[in-house]
C-alpha positions as CSV (number, residue, x, y, z in Angstrom):
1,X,0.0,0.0,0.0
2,X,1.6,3.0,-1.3
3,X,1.8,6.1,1.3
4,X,2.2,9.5,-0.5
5,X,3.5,12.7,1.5
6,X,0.6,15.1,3.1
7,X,2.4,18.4,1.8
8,X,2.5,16.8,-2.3
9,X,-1.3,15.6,-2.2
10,X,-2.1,19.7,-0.7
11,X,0.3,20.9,-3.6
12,X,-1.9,18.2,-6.1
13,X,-5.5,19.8,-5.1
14,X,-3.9,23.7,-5.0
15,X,-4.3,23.3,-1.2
16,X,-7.4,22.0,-1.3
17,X,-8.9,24.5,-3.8
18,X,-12.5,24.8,-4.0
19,X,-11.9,25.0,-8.0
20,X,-11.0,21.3,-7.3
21,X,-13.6,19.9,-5.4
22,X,-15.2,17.6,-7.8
23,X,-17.6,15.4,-5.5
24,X,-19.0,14.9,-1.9
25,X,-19.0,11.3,-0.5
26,X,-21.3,9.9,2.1
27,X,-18.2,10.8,4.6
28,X,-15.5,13.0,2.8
29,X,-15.0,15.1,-0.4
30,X,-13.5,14.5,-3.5
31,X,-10.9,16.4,-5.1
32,X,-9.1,16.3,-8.7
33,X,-5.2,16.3,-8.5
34,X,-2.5,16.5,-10.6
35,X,0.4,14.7,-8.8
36,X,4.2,15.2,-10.5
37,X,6.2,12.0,-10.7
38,X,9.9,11.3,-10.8
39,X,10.3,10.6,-14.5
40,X,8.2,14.5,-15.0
41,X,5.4,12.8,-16.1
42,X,2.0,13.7,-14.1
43,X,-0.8,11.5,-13.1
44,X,-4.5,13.5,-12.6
45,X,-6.0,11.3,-9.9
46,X,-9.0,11.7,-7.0
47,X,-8.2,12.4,-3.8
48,X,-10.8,11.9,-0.7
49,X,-10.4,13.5,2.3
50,X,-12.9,13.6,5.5
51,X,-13.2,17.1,5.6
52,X,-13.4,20.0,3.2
53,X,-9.9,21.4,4.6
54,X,-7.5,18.8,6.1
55,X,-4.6,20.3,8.2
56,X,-2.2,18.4,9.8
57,X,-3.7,19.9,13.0
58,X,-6.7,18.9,12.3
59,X,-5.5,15.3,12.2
60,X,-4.6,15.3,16.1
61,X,-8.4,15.9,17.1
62,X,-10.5,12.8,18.0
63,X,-11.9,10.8,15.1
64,X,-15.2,11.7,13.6
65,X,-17.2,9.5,12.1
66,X,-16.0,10.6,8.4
67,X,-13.0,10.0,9.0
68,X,-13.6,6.7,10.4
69,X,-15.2,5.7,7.4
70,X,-12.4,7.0,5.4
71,X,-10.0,4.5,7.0
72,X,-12.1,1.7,6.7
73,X,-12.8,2.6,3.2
74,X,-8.5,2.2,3.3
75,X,-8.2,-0.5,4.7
76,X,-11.0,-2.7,2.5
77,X,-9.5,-1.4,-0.5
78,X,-6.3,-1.5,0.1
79,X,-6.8,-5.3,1.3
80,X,-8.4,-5.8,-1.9
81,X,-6.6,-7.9,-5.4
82,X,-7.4,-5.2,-8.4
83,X,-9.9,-5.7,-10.1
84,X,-11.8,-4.2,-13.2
85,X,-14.9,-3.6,-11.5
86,X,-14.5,-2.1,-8.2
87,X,-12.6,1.4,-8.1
88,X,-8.8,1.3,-7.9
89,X,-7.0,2.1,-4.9
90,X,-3.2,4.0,-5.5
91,X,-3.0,4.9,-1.4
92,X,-2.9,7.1,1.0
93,X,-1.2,10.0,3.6
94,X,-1.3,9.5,7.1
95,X,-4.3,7.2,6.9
96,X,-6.0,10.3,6.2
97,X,-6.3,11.3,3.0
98,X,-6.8,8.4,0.6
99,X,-5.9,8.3,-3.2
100,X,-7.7,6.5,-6.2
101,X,-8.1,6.2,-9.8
102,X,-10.3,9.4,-11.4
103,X,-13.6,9.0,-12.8
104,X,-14.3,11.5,-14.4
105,X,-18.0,10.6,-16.1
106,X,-19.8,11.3,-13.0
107,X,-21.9,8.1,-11.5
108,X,-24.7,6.3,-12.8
109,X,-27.5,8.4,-10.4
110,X,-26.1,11.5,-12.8
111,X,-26.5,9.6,-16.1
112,X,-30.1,8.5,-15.5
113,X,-31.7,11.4,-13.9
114,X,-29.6,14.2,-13.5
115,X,-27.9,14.7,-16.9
116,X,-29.3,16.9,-19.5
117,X,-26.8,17.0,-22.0
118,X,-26.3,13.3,-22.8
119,X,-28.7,11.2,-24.2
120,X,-30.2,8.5,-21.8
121,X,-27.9,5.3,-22.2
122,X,-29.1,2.7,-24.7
123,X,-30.7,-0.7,-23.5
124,X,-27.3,-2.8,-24.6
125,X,-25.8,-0.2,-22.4
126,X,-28.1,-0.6,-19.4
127,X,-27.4,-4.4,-19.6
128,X,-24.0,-3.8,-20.1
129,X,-23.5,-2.3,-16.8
130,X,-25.7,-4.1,-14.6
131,X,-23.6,-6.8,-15.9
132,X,-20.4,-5.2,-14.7
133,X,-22.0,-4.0,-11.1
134,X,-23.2,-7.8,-10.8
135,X,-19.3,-9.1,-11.1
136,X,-18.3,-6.2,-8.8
137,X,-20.4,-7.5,-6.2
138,X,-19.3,-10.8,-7.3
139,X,-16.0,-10.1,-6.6
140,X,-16.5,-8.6,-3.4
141,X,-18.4,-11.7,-1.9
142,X,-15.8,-14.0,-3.2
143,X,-13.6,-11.7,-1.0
144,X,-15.7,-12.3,2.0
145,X,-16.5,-8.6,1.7
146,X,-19.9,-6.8,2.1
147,X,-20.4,-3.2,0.8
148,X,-23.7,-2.2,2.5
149,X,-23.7,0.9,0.3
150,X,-24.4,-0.2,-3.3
151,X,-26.7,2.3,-4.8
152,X,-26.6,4.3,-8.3
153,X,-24.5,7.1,-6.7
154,X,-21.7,4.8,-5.9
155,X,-21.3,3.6,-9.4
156,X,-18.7,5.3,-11.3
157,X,-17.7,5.5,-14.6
158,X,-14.2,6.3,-16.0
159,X,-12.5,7.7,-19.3
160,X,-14.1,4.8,-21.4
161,X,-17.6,5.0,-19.7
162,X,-16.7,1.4,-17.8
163,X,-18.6,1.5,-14.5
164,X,-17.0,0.8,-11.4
165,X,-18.3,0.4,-7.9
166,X,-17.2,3.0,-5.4
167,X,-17.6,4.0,-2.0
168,X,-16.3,1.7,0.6
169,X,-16.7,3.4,3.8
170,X,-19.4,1.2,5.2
171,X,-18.2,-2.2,4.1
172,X,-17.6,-4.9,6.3
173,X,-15.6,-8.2,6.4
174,X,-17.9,-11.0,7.0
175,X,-15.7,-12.5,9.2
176,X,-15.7,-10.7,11.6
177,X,-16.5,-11.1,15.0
178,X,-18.1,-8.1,16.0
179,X,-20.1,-7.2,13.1
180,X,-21.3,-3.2,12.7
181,X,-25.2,-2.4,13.4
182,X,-27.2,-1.9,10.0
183,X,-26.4,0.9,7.7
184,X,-26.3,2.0,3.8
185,X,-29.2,4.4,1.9
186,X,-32.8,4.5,2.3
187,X,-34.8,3.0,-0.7
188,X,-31.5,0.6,-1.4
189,X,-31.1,-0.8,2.2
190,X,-32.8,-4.2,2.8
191,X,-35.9,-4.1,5.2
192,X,-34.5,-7.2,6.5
193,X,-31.4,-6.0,7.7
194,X,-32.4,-5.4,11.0
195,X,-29.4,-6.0,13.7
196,X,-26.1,-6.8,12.8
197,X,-26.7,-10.8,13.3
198,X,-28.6,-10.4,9.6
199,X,-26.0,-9.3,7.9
200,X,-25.0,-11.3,4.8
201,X,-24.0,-10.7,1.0
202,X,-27.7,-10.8,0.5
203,X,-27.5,-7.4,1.9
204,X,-26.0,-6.4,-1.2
205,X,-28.0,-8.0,-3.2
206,X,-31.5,-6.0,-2.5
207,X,-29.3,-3.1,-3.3
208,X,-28.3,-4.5,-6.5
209,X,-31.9,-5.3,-6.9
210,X,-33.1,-2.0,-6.8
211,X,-30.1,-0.2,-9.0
212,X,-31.0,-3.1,-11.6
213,X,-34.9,-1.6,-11.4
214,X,-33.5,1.8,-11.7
215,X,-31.4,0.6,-14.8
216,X,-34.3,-1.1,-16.3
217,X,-37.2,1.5,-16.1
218,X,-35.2,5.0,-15.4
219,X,-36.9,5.7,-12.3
220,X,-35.5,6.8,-8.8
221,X,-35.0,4.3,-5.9
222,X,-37.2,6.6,-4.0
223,X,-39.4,9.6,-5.5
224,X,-41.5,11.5,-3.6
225,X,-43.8,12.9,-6.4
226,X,-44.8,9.6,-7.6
227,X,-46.9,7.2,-5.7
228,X,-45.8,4.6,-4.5
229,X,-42.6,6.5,-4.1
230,X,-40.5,3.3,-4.0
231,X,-39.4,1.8,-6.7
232,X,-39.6,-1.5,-5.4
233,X,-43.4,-1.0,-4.0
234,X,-44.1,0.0,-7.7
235,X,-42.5,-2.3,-9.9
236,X,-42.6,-6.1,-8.4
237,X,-46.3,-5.8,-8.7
238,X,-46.3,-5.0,-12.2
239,X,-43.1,-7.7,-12.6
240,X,-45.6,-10.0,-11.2
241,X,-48.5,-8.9,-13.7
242,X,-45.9,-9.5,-16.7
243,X,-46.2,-5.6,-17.3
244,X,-42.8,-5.2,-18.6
245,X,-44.3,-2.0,-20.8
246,X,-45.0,-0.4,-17.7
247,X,-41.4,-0.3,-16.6
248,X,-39.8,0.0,-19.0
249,X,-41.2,1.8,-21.5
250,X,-41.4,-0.4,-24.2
251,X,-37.8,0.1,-25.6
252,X,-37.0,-2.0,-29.1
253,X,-38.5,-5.2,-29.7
254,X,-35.0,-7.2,-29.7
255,X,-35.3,-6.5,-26.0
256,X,-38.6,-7.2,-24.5
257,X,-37.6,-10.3,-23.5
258,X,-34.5,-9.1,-22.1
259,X,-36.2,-7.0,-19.8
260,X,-38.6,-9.4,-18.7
261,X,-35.9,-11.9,-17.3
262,X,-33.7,-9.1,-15.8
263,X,-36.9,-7.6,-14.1
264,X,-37.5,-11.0,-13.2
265,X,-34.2,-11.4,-11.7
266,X,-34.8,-7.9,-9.8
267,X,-38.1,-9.4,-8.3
268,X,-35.6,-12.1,-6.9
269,X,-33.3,-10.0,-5.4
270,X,-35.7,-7.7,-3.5
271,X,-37.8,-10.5,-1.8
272,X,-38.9,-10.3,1.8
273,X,-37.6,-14.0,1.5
274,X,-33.9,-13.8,2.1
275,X,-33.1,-16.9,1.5
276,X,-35.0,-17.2,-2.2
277,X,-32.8,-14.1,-3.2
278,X,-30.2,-15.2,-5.8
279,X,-26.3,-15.2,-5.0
280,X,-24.2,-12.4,-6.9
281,X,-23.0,-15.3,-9.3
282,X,-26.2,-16.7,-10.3
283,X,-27.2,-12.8,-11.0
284,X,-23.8,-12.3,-13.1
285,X,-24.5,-15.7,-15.1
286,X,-27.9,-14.9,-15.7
287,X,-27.1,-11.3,-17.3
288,X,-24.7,-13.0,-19.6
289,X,-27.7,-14.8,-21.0
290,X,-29.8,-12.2,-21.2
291,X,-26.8,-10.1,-22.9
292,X,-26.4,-13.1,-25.6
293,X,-29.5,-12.6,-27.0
294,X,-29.8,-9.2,-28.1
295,X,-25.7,-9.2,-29.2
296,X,-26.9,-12.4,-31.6
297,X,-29.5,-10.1,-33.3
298,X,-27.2,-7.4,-33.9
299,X,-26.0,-7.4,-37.5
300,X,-22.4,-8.4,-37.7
301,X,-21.0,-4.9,-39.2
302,X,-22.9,-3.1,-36.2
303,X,-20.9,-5.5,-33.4
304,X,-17.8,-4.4,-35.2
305,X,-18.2,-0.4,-35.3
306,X,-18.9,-0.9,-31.3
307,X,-15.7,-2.2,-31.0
308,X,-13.8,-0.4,-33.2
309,X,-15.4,3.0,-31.1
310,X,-14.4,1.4,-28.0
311,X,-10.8,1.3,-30.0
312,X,-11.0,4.9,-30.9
313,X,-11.9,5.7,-27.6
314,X,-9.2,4.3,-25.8
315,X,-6.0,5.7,-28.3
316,X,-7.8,9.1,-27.5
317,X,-7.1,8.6,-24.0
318,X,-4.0,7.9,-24.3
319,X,-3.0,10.8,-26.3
320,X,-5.2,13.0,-24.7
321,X,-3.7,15.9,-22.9
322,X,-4.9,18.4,-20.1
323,X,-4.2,22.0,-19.7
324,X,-3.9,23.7,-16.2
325,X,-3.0,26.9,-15.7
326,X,0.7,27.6,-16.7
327,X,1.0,24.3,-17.9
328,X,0.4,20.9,-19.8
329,X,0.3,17.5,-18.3
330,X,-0.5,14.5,-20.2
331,X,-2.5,11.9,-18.8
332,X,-1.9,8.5,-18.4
C-alpha cells in the first residue's frame, strides 16, 4: 500500500482548492489532483479526504465519524486484489487522506436522472453495466466482503464510460467477530437488515436489486412525487402482472424479452424471502444470457463499429492531454 507525502497531495489539489472539489461522498469530499512523478510525467488522480480542509492539525483531534469511514474505506480497499470492476486504490497520507483512480464521467444516479446533455444510455448499455456492477459484487463476496452501500451514486464511470463500484466506507468483512449495526441508503437498504446478526452478502444484493430496477425502467430508488414512491413497491407488482411495458417503457423489440428476465431477476433480489434471493454469481450468469440474446440479433458490421469506437476511444485517451494553468500535463 503506497503512502504518498501530506504536503504533495495539498500541492496536487492547489491546497485544497474549492476549483478542485469535484464530489462529496457519504463521509468525505472528493478532489481532482495533478500529482508530479519522478520521471516528469504527471498523473491526474481523486483524492478523498474527510473534511473540506484537512490540516495536519486537524488530524490530532478525536476521530469523527467521516473519517472513520475513510479509513475503513483504506483498509477494504487497500486489502483488496485489483480488479476491473471495483474502483482502484493508488493509497494514501497519514491514513488520512486516501488516493484512487479518477472518474471522471460522473456516477450512474447523474446519467439517469440528473444529466441533461447526454442522451439517456441505450438498452445494450443498461445491460452492459448491470452486468459489470453484478461481477463487482461478485468479486467482493468472493472476498468475503460486504459493501452495504451499493446504490446508483456509488457507481462510477471512468474515461471509457466502464462503470466501477465506489464507496467503501461502510463495508464490512464477514468474518468478523463483531459485526457493525445496519447501515447503507434509504430505498437501497434491505428491510430485512435489522441487527447486525442479519447481515450477509444478500445485503448487497437487495441493493443491487433495486439499482437493476432503476437501470431497467429510469426511475429513482425513491421519489417522492410519484406514488408509490419506492421503486420497489411500484415495480414487483407489475413484474408479477408480466407488465414489462410499464417499466420500461417499451424500448425495441430485440429486448422485451431481455427485460422481462432481468426484471425477473430484480423481483428475486428484492424479496422479503432472504433466503429465495439469488447469489451475486447466479445474477452475473444470468445477465450473460440475457446479454447473448440481443448481441446475436445485432448485424455483424454493427458488433464491429462498437468495437472499433471502443478502440478509438481508448488511443484518444491515451493521447489525450490536459491543460492547467501555466502548464500541460499528459494523462496516463
Amino acid at each position: 500500500m503506497k503512502e504518498f507525502d501530506y504536503e504533495k497531495l495539498v500541492t496536487a489539489t492547489d491546497g485544497f482548492s474549492p476549483s478542485r472539489l469535484i464530489g462529496k461522498g457519504s463521509h468525505g469530499y472528493v478532489y481532482k489532483g495533478l500529482l508530479h512523478e519522478e520521471d516528469k510525467r504527471h498523473s491526474v488522480v481523486a483524492i478523498k479526504t474527510p473534511s473540506l480542509s484537512p490540516s495536519p492539525s486537524s488530524l490530532l483531534f478525536e476521530k469523527s465519524e467521516q473519517m472513520k469511514k475513510l479509513e475503513n474505506e483504506i483498509n477494504v480497499l487497500s486489502s483488496l486484489p485489483c480488479s476491473p470492476h471495483v474502483l482502484s486504490f493508488l493509497g494514501h497520507a497519514e491514513k488520512r487522506l486516501m488516493v484512487v483512480e479518477l472518474m471522471p464521467n460522473g456516477s450512474l444516479h447523474q446519467l439517469l436522472h440528473v444529466s441533461t446533455t447526454l442522451p439517456p444510455p441505450t438498452w445494450l448499455k443498461r445491460i452492459e453495466i448491470a452486468l459489470q456492477i453484478a461481477r463487482a459484487v461478485h468479486f467482493l463476496h468472493g472476498q468475503g466482503i460486504v459493501h452495504r452501500d451499493i446504490k446508483s451514486d456509488n457507481i462510477l464511470f471512468d474515461w471509457d464510460w466502464e462503470p466501477k463500484l465506489a464507496d467503501f466506507g461502510l463495508a464490512a468483512h464477514l468474518a468478523d467477530e463483531k459485526r457493525p449495526p445496519p447501515a447503507g441508503t434509504i430505498g437501497y437498504l434491505d428491510p430485512c437488515y435489522t441487527c447486525p446478526e442479519n447481515m450477509s452478502t444478500k445485503v448487497d444484493v437487495y441493493s443491487y436489486g433495486v439499482v437493476l430496477l432503476e437501470i431497467v425502467s429510469g426511475r429513482k430508488a425513491i421519489d417522492v412525487t410519484r406514488s408509490p414512491t419506492s421503486i420497489v413497491d411500484w415495480a414487483v407488482p407489475l413484474i408479477n402482472e408480466g407488465k414489462v411495458g410499464e417499466i420500461c417503457g417499451g424500448g425495441s423489440a430485440v429486448f422485451v424479452g431481455t427485460n422481462l428476465r432481468l426484471l425477473r431477476m430484480a423481483a428475486r433480489c428484492v424479496s422479503s424471502d432472504v433466503e429465495t434471493r439469488p447469489s451475486a454469481g447466479e445474477i452475473t450468469a444470468e445477465i450473460v444470457l440475457c446479454l447473448a440474446g440481443p448481441l446475436r440479433s445485432l448485424p455483424l458490421w454493427m458488433s464491429f463499429f462498437r468495437g472499433v469506437v471502443k478502440l478509438k476511444r481508448r488511443r484518444t485517451r491515451l493521447r489525450e492531454t490536459l491543460t492547467w494553468p501555466g502548464q500541460t500535463c499528459h494523462v496516463r
